[in-house]
N, C-alpha and C positions, 0 to 999 in steps of 0.2 A: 461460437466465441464472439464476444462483445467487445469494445473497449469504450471507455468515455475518460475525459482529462476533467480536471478541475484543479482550482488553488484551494489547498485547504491548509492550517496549523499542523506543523510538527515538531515536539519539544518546544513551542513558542515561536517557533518560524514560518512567516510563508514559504510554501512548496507548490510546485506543481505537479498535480500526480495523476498517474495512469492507473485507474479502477478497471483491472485486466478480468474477466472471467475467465479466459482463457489459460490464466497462472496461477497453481494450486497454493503457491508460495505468496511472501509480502519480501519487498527489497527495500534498499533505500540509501541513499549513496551515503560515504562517509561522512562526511561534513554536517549531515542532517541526525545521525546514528548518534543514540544514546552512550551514555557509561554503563547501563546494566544490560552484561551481556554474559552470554556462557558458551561453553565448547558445544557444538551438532555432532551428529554422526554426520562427517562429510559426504561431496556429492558435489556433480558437477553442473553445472546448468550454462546456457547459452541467452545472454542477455544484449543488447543492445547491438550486436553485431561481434561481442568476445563471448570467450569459453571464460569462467570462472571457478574455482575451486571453493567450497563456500564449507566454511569448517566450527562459523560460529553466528549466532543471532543477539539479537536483543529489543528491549521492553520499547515502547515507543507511546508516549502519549500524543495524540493527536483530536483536530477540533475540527468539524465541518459545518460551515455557517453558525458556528457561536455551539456546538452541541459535541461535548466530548467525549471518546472513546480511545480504547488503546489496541496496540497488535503486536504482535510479534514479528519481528520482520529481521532480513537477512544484508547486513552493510556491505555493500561492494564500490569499486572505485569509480564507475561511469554506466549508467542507464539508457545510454543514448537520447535521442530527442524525437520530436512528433515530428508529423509530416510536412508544419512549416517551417522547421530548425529549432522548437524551444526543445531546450533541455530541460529531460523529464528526470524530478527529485527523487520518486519512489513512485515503487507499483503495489497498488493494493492488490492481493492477490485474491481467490475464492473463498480462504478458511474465513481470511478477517473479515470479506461482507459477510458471510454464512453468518458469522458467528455476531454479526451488531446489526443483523439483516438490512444489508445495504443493498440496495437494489436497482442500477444500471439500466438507463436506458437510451440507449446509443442510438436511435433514432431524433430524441430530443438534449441527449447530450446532460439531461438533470439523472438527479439519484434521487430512490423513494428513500427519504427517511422517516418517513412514521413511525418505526418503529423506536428508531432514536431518540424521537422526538416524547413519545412515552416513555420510557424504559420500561415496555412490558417486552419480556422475553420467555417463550415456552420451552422449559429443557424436557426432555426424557431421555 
């Protein structure tokens, strides 16, 4: 498991956010959470240091260095913070890098986005 932080656009806002390998999911506290949103199959998850009941997601456009992409992510009330007290906005979790191949590397703290940067993407 990896983590790296960075500021990136969400819904037109800076955010600070945690690109988690290690969470299957995408989160994002209220305040940053879109209006399009729909009911999950619920499920519990442990973030930040709470348990959360998570019963509903929604759409999230988002922008890393000028380069736009969107996710689906899960609005909860607090995400706790990094390990010098900033409080962190939302965690990209694995599907969204998987799926706009975002690529972490927590030794230099950047992300590859060449892939972004083209929008070539291989489905099968």
């Amino acid at each position: 498991m990896s983590r790296t932080f960075k500021e990136i656009e969400i819904e037109g806002k800076a955010t600070y956010v945690l690109f988690d390998t290690g969470s299957t999911r995408s989160y994002v506290r209220q305040e940053f959470a879109s209006e399009i949103r729909w009911k999950t199959v619920p499920f519990r998850v442990g973030l930040g240091g709470r348990i959360y009941e998570i019963s509903e997601a929604c759409a999230l456009n988002c922008a890393i260095e000028g380069l736009p992409f969107d996710i689906e992510a899960h609005p909860v009330e607090e995400l706790g913070s990094d390990e010098k007290g900033r409080k962190i906005d939302a965690i990209i979790g694995a599907l969204a890098m998987e799926k706009w191949v975002l690529i972490p590397d927590p030794k230099t703290g950047k992300i590859d986005l060449t892939a972004l940067r083209k929008r070539e993407f291989t489905e099968y």
